[in-house]
C-alpha positions as CSV (number, residue, x, y, z in Angstrom):
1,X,-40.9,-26.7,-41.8
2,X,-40.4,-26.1,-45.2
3,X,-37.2,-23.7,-46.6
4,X,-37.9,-20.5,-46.9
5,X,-36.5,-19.6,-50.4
6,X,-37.1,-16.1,-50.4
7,X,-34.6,-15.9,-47.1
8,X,-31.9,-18.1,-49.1
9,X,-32.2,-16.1,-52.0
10,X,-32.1,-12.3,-50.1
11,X,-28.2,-13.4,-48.9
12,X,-27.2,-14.4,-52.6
13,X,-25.9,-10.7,-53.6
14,X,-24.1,-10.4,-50.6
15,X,-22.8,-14.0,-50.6
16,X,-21.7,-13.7,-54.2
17,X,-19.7,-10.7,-53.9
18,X,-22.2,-8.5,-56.2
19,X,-22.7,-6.6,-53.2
20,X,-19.8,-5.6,-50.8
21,X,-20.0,-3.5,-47.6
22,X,-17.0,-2.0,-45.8
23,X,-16.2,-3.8,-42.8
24,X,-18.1,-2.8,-39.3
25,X,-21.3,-1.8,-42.0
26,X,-24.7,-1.4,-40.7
27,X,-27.9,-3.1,-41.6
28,X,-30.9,-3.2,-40.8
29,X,-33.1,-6.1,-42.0
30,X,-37.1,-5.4,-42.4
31,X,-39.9,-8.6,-42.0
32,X,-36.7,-10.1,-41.2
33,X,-36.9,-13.8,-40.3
34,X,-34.7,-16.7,-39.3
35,X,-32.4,-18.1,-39.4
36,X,-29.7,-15.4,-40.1
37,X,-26.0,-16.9,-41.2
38,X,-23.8,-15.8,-38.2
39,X,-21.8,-12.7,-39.9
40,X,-25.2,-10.4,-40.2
41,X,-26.4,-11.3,-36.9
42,X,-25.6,-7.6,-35.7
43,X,-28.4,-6.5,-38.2
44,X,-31.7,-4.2,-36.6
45,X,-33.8,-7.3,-37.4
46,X,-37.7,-5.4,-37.5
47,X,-40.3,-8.2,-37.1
48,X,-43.6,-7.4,-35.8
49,X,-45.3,-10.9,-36.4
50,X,-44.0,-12.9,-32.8
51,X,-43.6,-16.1,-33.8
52,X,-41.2,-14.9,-35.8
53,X,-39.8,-12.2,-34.1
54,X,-39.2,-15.0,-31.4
55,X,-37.6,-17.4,-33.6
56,X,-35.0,-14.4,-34.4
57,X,-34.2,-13.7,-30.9
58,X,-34.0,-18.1,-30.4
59,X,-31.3,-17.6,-33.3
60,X,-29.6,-14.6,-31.5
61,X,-30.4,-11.8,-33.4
62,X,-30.8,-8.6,-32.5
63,X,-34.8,-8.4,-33.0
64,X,-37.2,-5.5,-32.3
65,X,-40.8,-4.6,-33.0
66,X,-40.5,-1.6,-34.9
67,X,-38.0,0.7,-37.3
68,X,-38.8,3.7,-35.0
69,X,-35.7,4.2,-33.5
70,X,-33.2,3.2,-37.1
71,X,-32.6,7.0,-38.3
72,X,-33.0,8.2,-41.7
73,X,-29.6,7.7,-44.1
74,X,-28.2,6.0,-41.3
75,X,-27.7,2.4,-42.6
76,X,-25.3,0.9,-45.2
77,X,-27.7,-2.1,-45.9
78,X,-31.2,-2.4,-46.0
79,X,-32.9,-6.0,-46.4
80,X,-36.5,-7.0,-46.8
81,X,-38.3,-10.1,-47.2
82,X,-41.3,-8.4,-49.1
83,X,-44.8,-9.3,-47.6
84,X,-47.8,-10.2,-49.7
85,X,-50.1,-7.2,-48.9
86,X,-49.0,-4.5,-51.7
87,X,-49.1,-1.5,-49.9
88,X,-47.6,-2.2,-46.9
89,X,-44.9,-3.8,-48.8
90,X,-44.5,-0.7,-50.6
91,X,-44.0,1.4,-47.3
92,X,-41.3,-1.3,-46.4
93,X,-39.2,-0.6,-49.6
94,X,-39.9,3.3,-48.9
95,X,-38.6,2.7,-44.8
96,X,-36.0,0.8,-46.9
97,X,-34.9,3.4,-49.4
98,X,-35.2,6.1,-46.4
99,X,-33.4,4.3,-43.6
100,X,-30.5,3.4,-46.3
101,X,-27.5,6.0,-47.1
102,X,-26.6,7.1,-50.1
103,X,-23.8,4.8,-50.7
104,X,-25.6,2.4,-49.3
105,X,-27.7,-0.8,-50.7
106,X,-31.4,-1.9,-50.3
107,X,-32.2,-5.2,-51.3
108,X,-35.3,-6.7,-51.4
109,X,-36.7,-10.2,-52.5
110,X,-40.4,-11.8,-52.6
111,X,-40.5,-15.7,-53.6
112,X,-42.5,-15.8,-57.3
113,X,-45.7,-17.2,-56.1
114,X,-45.7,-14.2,-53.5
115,X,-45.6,-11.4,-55.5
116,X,-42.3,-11.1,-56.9
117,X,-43.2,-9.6,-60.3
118,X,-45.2,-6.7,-58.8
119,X,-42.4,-6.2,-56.0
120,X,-39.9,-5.8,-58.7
121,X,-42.0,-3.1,-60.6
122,X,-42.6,-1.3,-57.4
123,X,-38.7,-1.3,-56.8
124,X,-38.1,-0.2,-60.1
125,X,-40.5,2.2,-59.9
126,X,-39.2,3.9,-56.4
127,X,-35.6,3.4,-57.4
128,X,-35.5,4.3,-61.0
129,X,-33.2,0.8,-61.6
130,X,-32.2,-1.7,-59.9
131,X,-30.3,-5.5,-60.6
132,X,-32.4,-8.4,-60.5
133,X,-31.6,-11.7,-59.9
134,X,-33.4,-14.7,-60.2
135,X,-33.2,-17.9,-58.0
136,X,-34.8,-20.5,-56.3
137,X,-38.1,-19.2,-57.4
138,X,-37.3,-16.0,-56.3
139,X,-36.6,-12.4,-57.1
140,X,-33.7,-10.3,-55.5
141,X,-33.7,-6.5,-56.6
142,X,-31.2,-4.2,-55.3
143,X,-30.1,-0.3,-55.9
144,X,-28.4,1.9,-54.1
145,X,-31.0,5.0,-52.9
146,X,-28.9,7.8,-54.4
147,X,-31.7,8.3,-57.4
148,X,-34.8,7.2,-55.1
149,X,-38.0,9.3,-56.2
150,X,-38.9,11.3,-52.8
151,X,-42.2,12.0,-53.1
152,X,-43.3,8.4,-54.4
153,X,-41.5,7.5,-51.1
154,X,-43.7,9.9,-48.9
155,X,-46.6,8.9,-50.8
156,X,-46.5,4.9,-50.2
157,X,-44.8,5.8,-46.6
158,X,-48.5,8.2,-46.0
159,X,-50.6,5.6,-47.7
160,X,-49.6,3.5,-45.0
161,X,-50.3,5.3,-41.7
162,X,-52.6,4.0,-39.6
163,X,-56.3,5.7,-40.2
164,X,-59.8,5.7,-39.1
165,X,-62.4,4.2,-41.2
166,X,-65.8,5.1,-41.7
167,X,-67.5,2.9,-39.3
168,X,-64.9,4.8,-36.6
169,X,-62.0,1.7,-36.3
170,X,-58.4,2.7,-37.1
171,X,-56.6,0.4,-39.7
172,X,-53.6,0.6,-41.5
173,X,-52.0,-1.2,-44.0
174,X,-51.0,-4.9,-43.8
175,X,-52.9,-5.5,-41.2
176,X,-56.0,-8.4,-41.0
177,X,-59.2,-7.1,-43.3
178,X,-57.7,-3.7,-43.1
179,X,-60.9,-2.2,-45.5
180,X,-63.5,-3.3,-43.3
181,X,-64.8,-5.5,-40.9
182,X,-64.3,-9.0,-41.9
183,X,-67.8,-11.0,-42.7
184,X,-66.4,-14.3,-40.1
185,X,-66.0,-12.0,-37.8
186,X,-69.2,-10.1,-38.4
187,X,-71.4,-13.2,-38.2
188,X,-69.7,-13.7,-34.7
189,X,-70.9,-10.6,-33.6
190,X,-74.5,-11.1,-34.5
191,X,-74.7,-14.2,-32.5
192,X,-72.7,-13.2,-29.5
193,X,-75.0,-13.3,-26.2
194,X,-75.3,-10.2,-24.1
195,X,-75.0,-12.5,-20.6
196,X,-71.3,-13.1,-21.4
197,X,-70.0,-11.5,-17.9
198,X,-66.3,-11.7,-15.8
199,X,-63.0,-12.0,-17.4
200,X,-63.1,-12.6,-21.3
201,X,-60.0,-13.0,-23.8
202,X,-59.8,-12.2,-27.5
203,X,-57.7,-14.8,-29.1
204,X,-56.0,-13.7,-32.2
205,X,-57.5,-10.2,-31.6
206,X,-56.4,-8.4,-34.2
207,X,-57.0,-4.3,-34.7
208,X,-60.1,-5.1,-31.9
209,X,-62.9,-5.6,-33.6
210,X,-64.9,-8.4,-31.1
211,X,-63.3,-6.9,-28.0
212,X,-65.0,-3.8,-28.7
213,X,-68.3,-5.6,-29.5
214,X,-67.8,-7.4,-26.6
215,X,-67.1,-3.9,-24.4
216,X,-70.0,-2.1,-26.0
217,X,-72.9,-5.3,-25.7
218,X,-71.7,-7.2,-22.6
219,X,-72.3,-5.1,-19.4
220,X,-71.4,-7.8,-17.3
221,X,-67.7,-8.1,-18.1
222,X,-65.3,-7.1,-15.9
223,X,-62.5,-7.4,-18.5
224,X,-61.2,-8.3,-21.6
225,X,-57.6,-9.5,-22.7
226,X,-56.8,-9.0,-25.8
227,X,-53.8,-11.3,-27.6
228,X,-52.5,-10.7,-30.4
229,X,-49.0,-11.6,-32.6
230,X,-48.9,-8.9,-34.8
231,X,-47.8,-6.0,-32.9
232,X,-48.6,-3.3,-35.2
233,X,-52.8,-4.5,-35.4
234,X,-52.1,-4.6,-31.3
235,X,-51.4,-0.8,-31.7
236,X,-54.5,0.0,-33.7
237,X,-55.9,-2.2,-31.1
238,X,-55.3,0.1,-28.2
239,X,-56.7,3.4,-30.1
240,X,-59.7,1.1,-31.0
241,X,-60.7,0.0,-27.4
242,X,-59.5,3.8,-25.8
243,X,-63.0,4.4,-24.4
244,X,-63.9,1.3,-23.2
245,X,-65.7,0.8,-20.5
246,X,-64.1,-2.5,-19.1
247,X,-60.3,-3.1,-17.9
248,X,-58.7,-3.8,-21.3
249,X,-55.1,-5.4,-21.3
250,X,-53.5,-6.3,-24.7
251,X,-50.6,-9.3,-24.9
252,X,-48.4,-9.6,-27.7
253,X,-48.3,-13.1,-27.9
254,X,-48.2,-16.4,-30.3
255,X,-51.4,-18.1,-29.0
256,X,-49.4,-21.2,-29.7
257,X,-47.2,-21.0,-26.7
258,X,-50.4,-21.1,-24.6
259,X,-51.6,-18.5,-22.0
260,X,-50.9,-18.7,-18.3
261,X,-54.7,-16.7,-17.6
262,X,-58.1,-18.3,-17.0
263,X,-61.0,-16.7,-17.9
264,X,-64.8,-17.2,-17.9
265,X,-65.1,-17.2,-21.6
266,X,-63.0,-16.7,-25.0
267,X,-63.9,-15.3,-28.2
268,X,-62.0,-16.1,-31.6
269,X,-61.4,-15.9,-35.5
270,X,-58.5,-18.4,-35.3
271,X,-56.2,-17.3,-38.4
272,X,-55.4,-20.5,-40.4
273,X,-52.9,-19.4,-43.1
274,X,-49.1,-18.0,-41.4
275,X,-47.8,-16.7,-44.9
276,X,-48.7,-18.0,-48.4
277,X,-51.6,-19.7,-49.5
278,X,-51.9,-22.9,-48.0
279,X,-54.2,-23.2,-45.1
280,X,-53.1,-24.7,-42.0
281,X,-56.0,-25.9,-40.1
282,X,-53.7,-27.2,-36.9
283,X,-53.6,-23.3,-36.2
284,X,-57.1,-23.2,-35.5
285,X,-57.2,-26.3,-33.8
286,X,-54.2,-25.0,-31.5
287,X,-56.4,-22.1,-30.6
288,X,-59.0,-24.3,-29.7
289,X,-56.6,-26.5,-27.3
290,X,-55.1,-23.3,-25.8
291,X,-58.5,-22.1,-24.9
292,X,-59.5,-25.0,-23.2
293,X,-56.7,-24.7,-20.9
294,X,-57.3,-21.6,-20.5
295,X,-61.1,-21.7,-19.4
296,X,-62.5,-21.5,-16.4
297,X,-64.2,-24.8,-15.3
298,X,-67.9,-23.6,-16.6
299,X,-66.1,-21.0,-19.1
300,X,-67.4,-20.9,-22.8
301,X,-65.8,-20.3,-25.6
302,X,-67.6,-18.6,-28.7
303,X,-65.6,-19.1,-32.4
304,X,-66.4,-18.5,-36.1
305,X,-64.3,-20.1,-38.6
306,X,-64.5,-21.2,-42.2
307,X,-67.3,-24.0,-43.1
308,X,-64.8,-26.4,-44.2
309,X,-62.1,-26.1,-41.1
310,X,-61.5,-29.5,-39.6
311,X,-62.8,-28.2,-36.0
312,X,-65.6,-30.2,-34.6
313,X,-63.3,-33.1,-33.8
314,X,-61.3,-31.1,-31.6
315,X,-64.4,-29.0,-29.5
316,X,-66.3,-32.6,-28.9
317,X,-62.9,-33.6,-27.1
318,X,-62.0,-30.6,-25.4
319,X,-65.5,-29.6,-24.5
320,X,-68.2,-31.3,-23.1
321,X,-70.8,-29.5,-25.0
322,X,-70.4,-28.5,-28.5
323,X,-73.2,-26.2,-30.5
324,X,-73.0,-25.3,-34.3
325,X,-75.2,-22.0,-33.6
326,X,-75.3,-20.5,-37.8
327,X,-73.8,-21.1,-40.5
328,X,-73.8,-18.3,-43.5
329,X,-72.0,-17.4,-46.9
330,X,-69.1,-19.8,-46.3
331,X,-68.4,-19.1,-41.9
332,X,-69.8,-21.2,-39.3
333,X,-70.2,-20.0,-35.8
334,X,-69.4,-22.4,-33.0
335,X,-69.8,-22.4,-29.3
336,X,-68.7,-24.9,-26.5
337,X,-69.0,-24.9,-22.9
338,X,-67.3,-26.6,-19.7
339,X,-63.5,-27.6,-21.0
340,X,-62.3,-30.8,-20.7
341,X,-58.7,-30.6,-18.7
C-alpha cells in the first residue's frame, strides 16, 4: 500500500509544536484513517467507509460510524482528512468548525492532486484565516473557530442533508452518483430478466438503486441483501427500499472479506477506484470471486462494468457460462451462471 501523505502531513502542526493542546484534550478526527501514532489514539475517529473504519479499530482506535453523538463546542481538536467530493467535504469542515470549541483547533488537510487548493479556499472562506502549511504534496490549514461564519456553516451543513430527488430516491452528498442514477447502472437495469426469483444480494449496493429495481420487476424474489461499505449510502438505502415488497436486510460490509450467505443470484456495479484517481481493477475482480463463493450451485450473477475492466478472465474461471449480453456508451453488461467452487 502506498503512504498516505495527506495522513503524515495532518499530524505535522501538532508534531511541530505549532499547535499545542492542554493535556487530557479532546479530539475528534473526521474521514479519519490509519494508522494513528499511539498518543491520539483516544481521538472519536468518524469513518463511514469500512474498510477503513476496520483498519482503525485493527490499529486500536476508537472508531465509529458517525459524528452524531460528538456535541457541539465540545472538542479541543478537530482533524479531517478532506474527501474529494466538494460538498460533502465542505459539511465536514462545517461538523469540524461546529464540533470544535472556541479555544479549540480544526485542522484539515487534502493531498494536492485531491483537492487541496479548493479545500484551502473553502477553509478560508468558513474560517475567515487560517495557517497553511505545505508538505509532502499536501495542504494543512488550521484556525481556531472563534471567528467561523455561522450561517455559511448552516448553509454547507443543509446542502448536505440527505434529500429526495426527482425520480423519488433519497441522496445526499458524497455519496456514489448522488445527482442521478448512474448510466452503468442504468444499462443493468434495462437488461435485468424478470424470472430472477429466491434470495438475491446487491453487491456494493450503494443508496439502492438495483435492489429496488430488482423489488419492483422481480415478483419471484423472496429477498434481497443489500451490502454495502459506506454506511451513510446504507442509510439512504433503507429509506429507498421502505416499501418494498420483499424481505430486505442491508450489511455494512467490505465485499472483500467475503460473505458467509448463498444466494440464487447476485447483482453488481463493482466500484473500481477506493480514493484518487487510479483504477484498481482487482476490486472488481474481488467482487467477482466473492460472488462465486457466494452462489448457489445454479445461482447467476448479473454485472455491468466499464468496457475496458480486465473481467472476462476471471468469469470464464469462476463460471462455467459466461455471456456479454450489451455493451453501450462505454459499460458492458455481463452475466454468468453455475459458479465454479
Amino acid at each position: 500500500m502506498k503512504d498516505d501523505s495527506a495522513l503524515q502531513a495532518l499530524w505535522l502542526p501538532l508534531d511541530s509544536g505549532r499547535i499545542v493542546l492542554p493535556a487530557g484534550a479532546s479530539g475528534v478526527f473526521l474521514n479519519a484513517r490509519a494508522p494513528l501514532p499511539s498518543r491520539w489514539r483516544s481521538l472519536a475517529c468518524v469513518q463511514p467507509f469500512r474498510p477503513d473504519f476496520d483498519a482503525l479499530v485493527r490499529a486500536g482506535a476508537q472508531a465509529q460510524a458517525s459524528d452524531d453523538d460528538i456535541a457541539a463546542g465540545s472538542q479541543s481538536l478537530a482533524l479531517l482528512l478532506a474527501p474529494r467530493a466538494r460538498a460533502w467535504g465542505r459539511a465536514l469542515l462545517a461538523r469540524a468548525a461546529m464540533s470544535c470549541a472556541a479555544d479549540g483547533q480544526v485542522v484539515a488537510c487534502a493531498a494536492n492532486d485531491e483537492g487541496a487548493k479548493s479545500m484551502e479556499a473553502d477553509f478560508m472562506r468558513l474560517f475567515g484565516s487560517g495557517t497553511v502549511l505545505s508538505k509532502h504534496k499536501c495542504r494543512v490549514v488550521w484556525a481556531s473557530p472563534q471567528t467561523v461564519d455561522v450561517a455559511l456553516m448552516e448553509e454547507w451543513l443543509r446542502a448536505a442533508e440527505p434529500r429526495q430527488r426527482s425520480d423519488g430516491l433519497w441522496t445526499q452528498a458524497g455519496v456514489f452518483s448522488a445527482d442521478a442514477v448512474d448510466p452503468a447502472s442504468a444499462l443493468l437495469m434495462t437488461h435485468l430478466p424478470a424470472d430472477l426469483s429466491g434470495n438475491v444480494a446487491d453487491f456494493g449496493a450503494g443508496t439502492g438503486v438495483l435492489s429496488r429495481h430488482v423489488v419492483r420487476h422481480c415478483q419471484q424474489v423472496r429477498r434481497v441483501d443489500l451490502y454495502e461499505a459506506d454506511h451513510r449510502a446504507l442509510q439512504l438505502a433503507r429509506r429507498n427500499l421502505d416499501d418494498a415488497n420483499a424481505d430486505t436486510r442491508l450489511h455494512w460490509h467490505d465485499i472483500a472479506t467475503g460473505v458467509q450467505e448463498r444466494f440464487d443470484a447476485v447483482v453488481m456495479n463493482p466500484p473500481f477506484h477506493l480514493t484518487g484517481k487510479r483504477g484498481i481493477p482487482e476490486l472488481g475482480q474481488r467482487f467477482i470471486d466473492v460472488a462465486a463463493d457466494a452462489l448457489q450451485p445454479r445461482g447467476r450473477l448479473w454485472m455491468v462494468a466499464n468496457s475496458h475492466l480486465p473481467y472476462e478472465e476471471v468469469l470464464a474461471r469462476r463460471f462455467a457460462r459466461v455471456d456479454a449480453v450489451a455493451k453501450h456508451a462505454g459499460f458492458k453488461v455481463l452475466h454468468a451462471a453455475e459458479p465454479r467452487r
